[in-house]
Backbone as a chain_set.jsonl record, in Angstrom:
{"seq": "XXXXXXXXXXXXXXXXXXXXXXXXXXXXXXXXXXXXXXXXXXXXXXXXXXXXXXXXXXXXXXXXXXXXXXXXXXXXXXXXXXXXXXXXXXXXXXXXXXXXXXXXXXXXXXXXXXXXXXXXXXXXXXXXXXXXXXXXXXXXXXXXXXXXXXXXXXXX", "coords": {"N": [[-10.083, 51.925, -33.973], [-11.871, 49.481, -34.196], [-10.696, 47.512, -33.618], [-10.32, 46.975, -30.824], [-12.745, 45.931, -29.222], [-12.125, 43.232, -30.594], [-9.931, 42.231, -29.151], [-10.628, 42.211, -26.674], [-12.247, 40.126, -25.899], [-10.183, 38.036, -26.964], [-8.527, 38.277, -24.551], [-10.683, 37.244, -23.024], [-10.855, 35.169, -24.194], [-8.544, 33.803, -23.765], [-8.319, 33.699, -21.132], [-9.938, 31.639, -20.34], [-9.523, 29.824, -21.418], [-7.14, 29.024, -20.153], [-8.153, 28.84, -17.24], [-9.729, 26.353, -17.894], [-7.625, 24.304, -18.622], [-6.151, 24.592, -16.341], [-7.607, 23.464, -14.886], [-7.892, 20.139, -15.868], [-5.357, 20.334, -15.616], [-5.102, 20.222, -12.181], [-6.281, 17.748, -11.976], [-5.642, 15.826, -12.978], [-2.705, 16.35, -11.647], [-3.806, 15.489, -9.188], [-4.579, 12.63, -9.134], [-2.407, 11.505, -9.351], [-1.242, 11.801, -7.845], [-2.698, 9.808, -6.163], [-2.085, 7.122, -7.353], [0.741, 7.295, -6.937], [0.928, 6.948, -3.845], [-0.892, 4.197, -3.529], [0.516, 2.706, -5.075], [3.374, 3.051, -3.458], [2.434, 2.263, -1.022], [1.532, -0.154, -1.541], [4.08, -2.056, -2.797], [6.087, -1.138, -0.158], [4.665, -3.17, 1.309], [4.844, -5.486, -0.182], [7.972, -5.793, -0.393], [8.321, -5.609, 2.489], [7.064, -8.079, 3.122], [8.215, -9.792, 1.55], [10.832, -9.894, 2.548], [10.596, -10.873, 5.437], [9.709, -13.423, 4.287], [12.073, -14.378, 3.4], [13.686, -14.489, 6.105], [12.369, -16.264, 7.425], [12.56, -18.471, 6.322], [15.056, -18.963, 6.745], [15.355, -19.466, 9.491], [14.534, -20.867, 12.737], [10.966, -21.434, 12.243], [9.103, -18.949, 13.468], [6.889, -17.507, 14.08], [5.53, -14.941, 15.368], [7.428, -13.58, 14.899], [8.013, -13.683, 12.213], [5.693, -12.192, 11.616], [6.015, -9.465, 13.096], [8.155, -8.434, 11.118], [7.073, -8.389, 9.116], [5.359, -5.703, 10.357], [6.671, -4.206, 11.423], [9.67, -4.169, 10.382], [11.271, -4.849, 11.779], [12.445, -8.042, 14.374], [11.773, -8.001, 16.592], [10.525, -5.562, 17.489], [10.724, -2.395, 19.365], [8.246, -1.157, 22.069], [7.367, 1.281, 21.74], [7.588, 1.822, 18.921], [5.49, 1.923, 15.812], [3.213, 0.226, 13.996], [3.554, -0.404, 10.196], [1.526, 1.729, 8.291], [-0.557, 1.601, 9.789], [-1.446, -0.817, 10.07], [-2.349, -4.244, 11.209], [-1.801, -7.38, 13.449], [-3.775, -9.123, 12.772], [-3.93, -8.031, 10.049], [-1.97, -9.605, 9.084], [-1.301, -12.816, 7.746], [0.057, -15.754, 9.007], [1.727, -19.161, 7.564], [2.992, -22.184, 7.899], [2.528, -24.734, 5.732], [3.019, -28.2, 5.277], [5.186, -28.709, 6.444], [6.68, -29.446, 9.833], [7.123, -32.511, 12.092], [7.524, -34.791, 10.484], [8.382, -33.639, 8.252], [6.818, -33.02, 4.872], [8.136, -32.791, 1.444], [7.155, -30.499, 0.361], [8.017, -28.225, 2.088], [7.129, -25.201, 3.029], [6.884, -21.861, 4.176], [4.723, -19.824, 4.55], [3.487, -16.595, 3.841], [0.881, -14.072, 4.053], [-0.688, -10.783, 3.657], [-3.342, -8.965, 4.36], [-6.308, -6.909, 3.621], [-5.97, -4.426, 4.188], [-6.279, -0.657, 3.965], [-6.199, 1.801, 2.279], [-6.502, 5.511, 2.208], [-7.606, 7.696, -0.352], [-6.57, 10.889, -2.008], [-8.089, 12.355, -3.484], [-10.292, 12.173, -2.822], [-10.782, 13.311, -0.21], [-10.338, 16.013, -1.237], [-12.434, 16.281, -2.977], [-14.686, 16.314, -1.529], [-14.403, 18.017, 0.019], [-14.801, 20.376, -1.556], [-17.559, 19.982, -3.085], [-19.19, 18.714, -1.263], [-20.086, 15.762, 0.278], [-18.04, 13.191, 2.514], [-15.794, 13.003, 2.291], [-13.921, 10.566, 2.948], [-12.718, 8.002, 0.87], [-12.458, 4.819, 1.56], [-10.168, 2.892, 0.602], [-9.851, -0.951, -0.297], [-6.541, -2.532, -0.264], [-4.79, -4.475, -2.457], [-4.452, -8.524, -2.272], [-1.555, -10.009, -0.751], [0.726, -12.427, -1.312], [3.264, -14.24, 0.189], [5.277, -17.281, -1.032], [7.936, -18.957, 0.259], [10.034, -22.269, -0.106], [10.902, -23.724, 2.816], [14.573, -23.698, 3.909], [15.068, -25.511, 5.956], [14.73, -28.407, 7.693], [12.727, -29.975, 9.513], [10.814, -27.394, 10.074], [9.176, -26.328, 12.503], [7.243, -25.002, 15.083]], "CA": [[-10.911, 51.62, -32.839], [-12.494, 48.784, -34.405], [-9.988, 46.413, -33.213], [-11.236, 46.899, -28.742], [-13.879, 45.013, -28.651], [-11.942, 42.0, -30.645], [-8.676, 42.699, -28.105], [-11.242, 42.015, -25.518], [-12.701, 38.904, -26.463], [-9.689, 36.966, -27.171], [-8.222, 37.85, -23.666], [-11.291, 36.488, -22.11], [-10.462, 33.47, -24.214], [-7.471, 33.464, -23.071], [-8.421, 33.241, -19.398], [-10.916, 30.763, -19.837], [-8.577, 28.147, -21.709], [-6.237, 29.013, -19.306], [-8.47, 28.096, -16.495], [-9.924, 24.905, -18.383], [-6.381, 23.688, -18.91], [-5.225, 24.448, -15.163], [-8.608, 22.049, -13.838], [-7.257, 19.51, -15.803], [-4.093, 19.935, -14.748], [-5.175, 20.212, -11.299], [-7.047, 16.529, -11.13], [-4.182, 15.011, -13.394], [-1.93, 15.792, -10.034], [-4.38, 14.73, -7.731], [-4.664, 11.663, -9.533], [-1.105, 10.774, -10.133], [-0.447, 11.646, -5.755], [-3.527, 8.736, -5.772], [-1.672, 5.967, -7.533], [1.394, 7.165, -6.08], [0.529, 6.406, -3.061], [-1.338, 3.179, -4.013], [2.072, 2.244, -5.393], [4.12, 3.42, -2.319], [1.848, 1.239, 0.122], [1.693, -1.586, -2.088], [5.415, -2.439, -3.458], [6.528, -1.132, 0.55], [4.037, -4.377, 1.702], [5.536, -6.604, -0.922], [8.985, -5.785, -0.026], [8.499, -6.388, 4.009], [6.484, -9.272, 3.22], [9.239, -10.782, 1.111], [12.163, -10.166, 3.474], [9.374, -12.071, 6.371], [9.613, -14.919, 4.409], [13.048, -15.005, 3.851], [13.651, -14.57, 7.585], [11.004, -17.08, 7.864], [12.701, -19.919, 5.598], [16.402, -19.461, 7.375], [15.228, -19.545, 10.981], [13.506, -21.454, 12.978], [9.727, -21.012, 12.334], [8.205, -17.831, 14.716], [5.254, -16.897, 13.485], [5.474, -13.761, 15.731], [8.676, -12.913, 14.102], [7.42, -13.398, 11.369], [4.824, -10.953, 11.675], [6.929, -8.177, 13.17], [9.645, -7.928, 10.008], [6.266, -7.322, 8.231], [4.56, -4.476, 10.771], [7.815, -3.151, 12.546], [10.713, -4.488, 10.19], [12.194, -5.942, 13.067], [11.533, -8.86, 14.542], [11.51, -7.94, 18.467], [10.033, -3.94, 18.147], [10.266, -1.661, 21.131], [7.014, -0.646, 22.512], [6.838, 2.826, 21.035], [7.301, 1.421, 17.504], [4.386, 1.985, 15.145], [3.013, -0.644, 12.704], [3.449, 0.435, 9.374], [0.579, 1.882, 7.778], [-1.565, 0.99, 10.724], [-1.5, -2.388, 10.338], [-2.377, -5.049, 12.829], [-1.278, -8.678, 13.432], [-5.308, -9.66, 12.075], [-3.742, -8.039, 8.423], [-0.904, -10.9, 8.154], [-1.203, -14.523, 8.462], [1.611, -16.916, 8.546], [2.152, -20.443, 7.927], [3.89, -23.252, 6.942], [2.12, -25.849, 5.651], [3.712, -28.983, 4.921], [5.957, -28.691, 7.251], [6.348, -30.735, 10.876], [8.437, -33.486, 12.564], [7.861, -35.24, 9.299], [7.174, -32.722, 6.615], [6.941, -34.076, 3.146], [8.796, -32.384, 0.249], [6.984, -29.013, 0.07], [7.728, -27.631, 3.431], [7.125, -23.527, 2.906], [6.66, -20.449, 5.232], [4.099, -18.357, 3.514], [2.989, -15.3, 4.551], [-0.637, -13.58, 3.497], [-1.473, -9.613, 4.089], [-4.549, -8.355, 3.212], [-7.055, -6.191, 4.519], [-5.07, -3.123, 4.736], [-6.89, 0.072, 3.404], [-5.609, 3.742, 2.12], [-7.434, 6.809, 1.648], [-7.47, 8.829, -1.84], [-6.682, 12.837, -1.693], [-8.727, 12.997, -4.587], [-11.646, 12.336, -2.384], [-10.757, 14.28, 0.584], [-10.235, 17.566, -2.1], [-13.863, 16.345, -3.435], [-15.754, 15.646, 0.12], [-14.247, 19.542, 0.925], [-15.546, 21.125, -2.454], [-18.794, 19.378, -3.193], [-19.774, 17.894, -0.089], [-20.026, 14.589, 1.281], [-17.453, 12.601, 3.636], [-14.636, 13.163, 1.531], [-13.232, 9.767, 2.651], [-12.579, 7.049, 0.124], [-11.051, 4.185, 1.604], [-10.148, 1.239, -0.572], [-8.689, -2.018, 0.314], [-5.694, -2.846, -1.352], [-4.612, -6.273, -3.053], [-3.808, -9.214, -0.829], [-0.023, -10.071, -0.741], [0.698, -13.542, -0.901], [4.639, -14.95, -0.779], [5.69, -18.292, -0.137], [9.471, -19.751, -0.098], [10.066, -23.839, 0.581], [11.899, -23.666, 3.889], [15.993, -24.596, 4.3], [15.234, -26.267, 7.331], [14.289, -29.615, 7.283], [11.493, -29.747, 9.908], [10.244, -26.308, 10.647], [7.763, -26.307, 13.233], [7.057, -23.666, 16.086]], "C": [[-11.705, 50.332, -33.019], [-11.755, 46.849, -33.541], [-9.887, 46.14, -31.122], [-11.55, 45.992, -29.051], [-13.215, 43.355, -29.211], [-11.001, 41.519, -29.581], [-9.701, 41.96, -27.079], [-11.474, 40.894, -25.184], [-11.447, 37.478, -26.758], [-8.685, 37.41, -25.406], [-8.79, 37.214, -22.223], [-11.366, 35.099, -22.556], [-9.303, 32.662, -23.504], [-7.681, 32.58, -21.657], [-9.406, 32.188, -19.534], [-10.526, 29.48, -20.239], [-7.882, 27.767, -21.063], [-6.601, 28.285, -18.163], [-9.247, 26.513, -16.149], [-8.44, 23.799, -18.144], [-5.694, 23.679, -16.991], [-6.4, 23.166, -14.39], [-8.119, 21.005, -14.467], [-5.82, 18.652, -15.185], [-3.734, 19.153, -13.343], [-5.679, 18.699, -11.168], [-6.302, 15.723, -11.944], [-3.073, 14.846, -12.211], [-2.589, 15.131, -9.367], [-4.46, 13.198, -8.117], [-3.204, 10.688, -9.763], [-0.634, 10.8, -8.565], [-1.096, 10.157, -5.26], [-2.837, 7.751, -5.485], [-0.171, 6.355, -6.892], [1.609, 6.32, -4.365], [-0.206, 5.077, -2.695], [0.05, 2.082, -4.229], [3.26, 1.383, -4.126], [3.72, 2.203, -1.539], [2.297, -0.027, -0.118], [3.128, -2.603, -2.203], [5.886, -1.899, -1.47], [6.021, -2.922, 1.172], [4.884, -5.433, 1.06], [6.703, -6.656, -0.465], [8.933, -6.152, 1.801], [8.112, -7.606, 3.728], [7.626, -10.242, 2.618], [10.754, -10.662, 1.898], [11.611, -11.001, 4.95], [10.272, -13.018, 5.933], [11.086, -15.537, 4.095], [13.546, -15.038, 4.873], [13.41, -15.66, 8.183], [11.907, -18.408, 7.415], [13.863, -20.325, 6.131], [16.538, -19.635, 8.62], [14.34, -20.677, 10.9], [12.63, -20.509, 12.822], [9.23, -20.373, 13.589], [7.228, -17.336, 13.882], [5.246, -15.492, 13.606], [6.687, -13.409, 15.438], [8.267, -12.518, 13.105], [6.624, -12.611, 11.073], [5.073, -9.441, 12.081], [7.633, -7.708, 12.146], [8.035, -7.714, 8.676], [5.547, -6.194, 8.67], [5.804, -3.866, 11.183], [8.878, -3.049, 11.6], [11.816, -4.531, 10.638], [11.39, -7.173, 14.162], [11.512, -8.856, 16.217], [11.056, -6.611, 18.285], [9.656, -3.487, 19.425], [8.975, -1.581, 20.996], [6.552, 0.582, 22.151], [6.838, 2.339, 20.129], [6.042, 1.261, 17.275], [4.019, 0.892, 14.583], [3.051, 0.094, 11.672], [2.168, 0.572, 8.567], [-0.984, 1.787, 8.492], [-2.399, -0.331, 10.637], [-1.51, -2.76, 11.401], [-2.22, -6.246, 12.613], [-2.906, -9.148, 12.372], [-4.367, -8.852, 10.602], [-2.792, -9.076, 8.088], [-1.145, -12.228, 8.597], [0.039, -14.865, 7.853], [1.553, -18.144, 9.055], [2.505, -21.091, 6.997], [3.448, -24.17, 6.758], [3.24, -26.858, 4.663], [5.08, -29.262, 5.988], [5.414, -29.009, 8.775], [7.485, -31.779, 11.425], [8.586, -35.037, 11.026], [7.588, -34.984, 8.298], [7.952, -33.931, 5.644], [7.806, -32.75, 2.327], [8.593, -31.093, -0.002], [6.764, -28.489, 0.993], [7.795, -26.1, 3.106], [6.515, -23.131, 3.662], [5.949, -19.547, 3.58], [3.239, -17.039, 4.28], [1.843, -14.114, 3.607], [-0.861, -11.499, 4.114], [-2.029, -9.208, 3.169], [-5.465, -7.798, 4.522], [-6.638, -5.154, 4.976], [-6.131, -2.24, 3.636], [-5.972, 1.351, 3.38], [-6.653, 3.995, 1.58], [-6.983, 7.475, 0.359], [-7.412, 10.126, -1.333], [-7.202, 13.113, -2.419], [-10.141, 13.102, -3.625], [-11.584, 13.397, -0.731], [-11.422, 15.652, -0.175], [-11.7, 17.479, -2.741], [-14.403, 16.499, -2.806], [-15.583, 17.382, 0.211], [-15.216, 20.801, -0.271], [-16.79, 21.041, -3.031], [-19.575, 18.677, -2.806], [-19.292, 16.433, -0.224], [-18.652, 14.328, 2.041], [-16.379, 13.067, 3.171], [-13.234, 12.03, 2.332], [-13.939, 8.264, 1.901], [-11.697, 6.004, 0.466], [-11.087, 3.434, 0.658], [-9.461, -0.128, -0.469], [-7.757, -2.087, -0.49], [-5.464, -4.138, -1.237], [-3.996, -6.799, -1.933], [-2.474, -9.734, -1.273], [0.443, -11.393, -0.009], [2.396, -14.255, -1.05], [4.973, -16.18, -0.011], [7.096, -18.996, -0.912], [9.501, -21.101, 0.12], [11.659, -23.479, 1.544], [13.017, -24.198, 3.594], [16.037, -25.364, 5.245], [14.341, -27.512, 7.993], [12.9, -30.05, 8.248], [11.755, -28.388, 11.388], [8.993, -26.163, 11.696], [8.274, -25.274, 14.023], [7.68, -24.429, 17.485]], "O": [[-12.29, 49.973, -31.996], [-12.177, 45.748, -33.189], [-9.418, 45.2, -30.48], [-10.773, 45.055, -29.23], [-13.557, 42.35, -28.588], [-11.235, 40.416, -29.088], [-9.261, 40.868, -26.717], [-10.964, 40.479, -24.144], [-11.734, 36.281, -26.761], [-8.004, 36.418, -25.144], [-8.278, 36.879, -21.155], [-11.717, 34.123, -21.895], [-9.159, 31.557, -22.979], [-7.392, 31.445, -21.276], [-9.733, 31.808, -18.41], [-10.881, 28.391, -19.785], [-7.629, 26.566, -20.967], [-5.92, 27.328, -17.797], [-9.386, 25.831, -15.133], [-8.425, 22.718, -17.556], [-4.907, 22.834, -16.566], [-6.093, 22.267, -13.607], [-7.57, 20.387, -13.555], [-5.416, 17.576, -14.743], [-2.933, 18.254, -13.089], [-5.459, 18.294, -10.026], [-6.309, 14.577, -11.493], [-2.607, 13.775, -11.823], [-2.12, 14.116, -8.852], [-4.375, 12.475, -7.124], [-3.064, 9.547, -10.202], [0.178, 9.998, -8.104], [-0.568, 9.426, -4.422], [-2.647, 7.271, -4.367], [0.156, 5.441, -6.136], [2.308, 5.371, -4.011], [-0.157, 4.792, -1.498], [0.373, 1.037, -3.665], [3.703, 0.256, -3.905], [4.483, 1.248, -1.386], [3.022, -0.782, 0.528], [3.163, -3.74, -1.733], [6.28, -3.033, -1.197], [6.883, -3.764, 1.421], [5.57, -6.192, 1.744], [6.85, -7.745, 0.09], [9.646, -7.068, 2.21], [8.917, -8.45, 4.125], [7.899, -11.319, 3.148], [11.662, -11.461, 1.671], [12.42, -11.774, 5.464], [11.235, -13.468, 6.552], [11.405, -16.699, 4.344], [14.283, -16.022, 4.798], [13.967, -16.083, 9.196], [11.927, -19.361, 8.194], [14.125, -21.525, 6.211], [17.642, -19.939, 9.072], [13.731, -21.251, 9.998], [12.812, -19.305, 13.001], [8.966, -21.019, 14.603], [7.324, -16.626, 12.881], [5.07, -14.739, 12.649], [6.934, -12.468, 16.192], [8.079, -11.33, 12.842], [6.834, -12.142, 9.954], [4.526, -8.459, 11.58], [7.818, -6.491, 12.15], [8.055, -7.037, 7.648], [5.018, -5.514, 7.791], [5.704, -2.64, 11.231], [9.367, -1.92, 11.629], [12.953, -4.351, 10.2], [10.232, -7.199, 14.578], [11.195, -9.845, 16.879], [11.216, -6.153, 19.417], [8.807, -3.841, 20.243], [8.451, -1.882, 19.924], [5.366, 0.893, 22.263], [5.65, 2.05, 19.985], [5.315, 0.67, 18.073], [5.017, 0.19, 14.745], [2.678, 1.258, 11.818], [1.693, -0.48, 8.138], [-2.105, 1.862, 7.988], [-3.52, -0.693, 10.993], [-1.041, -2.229, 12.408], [-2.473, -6.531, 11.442], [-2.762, -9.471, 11.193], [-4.157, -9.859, 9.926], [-2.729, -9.473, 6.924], [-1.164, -12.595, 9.772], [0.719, -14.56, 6.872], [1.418, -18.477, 10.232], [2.475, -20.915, 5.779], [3.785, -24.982, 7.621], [3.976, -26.512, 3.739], [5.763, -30.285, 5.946], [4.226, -28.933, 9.089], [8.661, -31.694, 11.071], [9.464, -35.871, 10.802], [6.884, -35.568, 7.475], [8.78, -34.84, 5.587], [7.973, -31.721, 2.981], [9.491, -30.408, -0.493], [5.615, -28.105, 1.213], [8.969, -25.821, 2.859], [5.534, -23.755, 4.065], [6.278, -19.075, 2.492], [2.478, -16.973, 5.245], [2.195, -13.485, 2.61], [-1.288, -11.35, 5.259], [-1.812, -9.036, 1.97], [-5.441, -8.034, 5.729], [-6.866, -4.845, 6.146], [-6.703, -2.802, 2.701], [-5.224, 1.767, 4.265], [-7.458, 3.383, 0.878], [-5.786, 7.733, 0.237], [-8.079, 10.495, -0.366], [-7.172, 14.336, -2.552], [-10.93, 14.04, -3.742], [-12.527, 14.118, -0.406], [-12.494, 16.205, 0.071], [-12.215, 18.555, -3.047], [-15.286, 17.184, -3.321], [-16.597, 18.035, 0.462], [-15.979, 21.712, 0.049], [-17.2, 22.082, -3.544], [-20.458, 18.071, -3.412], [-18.248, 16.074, -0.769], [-18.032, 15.374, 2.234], [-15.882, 13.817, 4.011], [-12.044, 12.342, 2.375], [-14.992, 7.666, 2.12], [-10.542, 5.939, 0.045], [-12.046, 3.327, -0.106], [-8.242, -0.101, -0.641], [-8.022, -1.687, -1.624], [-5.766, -4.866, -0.291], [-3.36, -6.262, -1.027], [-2.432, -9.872, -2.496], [0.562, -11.593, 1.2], [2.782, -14.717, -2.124], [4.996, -16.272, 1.217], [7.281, -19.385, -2.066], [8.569, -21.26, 0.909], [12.812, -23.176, 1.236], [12.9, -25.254, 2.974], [17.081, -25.981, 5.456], [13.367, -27.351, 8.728], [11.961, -30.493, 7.587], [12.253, -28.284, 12.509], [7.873, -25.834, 11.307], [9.358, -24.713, 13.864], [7.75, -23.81, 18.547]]}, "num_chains": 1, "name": "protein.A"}
């Protein structure tokens, strides 16, 4: 009989390493859906933005083309089409400096987005369990690519 009360004791250790080890666990996922998503946004941006500017360097110069194949990835979008990420023309600039009816030598189409924001689920899942807003937005990095045009003067 002496051996209860230790029986007892190590299956309330049990449960309590158990539930130490699952909160870790638990904000190791939430943390890894974060940068996921961080990721996702980011490297999707980079990739429209760099098919833009090659778009950008084998055409004539459209600006507003240009700016569609980075919100729509097309460069005429129907009217129901979304922007992606809820982007708006104010997140991309585009231009070609150097370029003109007599560019000089470094004529390039470059194309700028920035000012785009995502939310964290870590802070939602915080805002719901320990109060406040439980949103975190955050801007993400600005996204800068520029090609030197094929086309000897690019203008609009």
């Amino acid at each position: 009989m002496q051996n209860r009360p230790n029986r007892n004791r190590r299956r309330g250790q049990a449960l309590l390493e158990a539930s130490l080890l699952f909160l870790v666990f638990f904000v190791m996922m939430i943390g890894m859906l974060d940068l996921g998503q961080m990721l996702f946004l980011h490297q999707t941006l980079v990739e429209r933005t760099q098919q833009a500017v090659r778009w950008g360097v084998t055409n004539n110069y459209d600006p507003t083309s240009i700016t569609n194949l980075v919100l729509y990835a097309n460069t005429s979008p129907a009217q129901t089409d979304s922007p992606f990420w809820g982007l708006s023309t104010s997140n991309v600039t585009v231009t070609n400096p150097g370029c003109g009816p007599n560019p000089n030598i470094d004529c390039r189409v470059t194309v700028v987005v920035s000012g785009y924001t995502y939310n964290l689920f870590s802070a939602a899942i915080i805002g719901k369990y320990f109060g406040g807003s439980g949103n975190a937005s955050h801007n993400g990095q600005t996204i800068t690519v520029s090609l030197p045009s094929e086309l000897a003067n690019a203008t609009q």
